[in-house]
N, C-alpha and C positions, 0 to 999 in steps of 0.2 A: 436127124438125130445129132448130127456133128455140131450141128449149129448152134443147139440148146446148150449141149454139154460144152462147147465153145464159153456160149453164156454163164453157165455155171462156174466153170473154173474161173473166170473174169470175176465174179461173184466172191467167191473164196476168197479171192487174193484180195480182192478191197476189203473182204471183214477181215482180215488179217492184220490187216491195218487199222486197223480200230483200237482202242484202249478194253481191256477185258473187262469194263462196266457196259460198253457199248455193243459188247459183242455179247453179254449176259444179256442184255437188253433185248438183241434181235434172237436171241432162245428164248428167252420168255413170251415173246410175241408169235414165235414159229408155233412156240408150245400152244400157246391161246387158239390160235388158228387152227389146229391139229385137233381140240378139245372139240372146236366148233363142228368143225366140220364132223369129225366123230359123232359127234349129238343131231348134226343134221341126218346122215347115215341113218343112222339108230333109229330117226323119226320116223322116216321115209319106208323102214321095213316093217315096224310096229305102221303104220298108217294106211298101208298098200291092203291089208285086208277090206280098206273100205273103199277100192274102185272094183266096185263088181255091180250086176245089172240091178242087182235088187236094190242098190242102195243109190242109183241114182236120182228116184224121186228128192232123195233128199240134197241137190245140187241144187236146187231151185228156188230152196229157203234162204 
């Protein structure tokens, strides 16, 4: 855990350095990613009623 959070802070300090269009930039992209993943989430527990016995004839189509 020391070693991420290592990483992390490393992280910070370089966008620190950044110009605040650059750093809007990699928030907008964090955001998009966060959207995504959100909506994969989402999919996966709406989707999950359909691994059950009955319905795996229909894996084969």
């Amino acid at each position: 855990m020391l070693i991420i959070m290592g990483k992390v802070d490393q992280l910070f300090k370089e966008i620190e350095k950044l110009s605040l269009d650059e750093q809007q930039e990699i928030l907008q992209r964090l955001v998009d990613k966060l959207d995504l993943l959100g909506s994969l989430l989402l999919a996966d527990q709406v989707l999950s009623d359909w691994e059950n016995p009955e319905d795996k004839i229909y894996d084969q189509l």
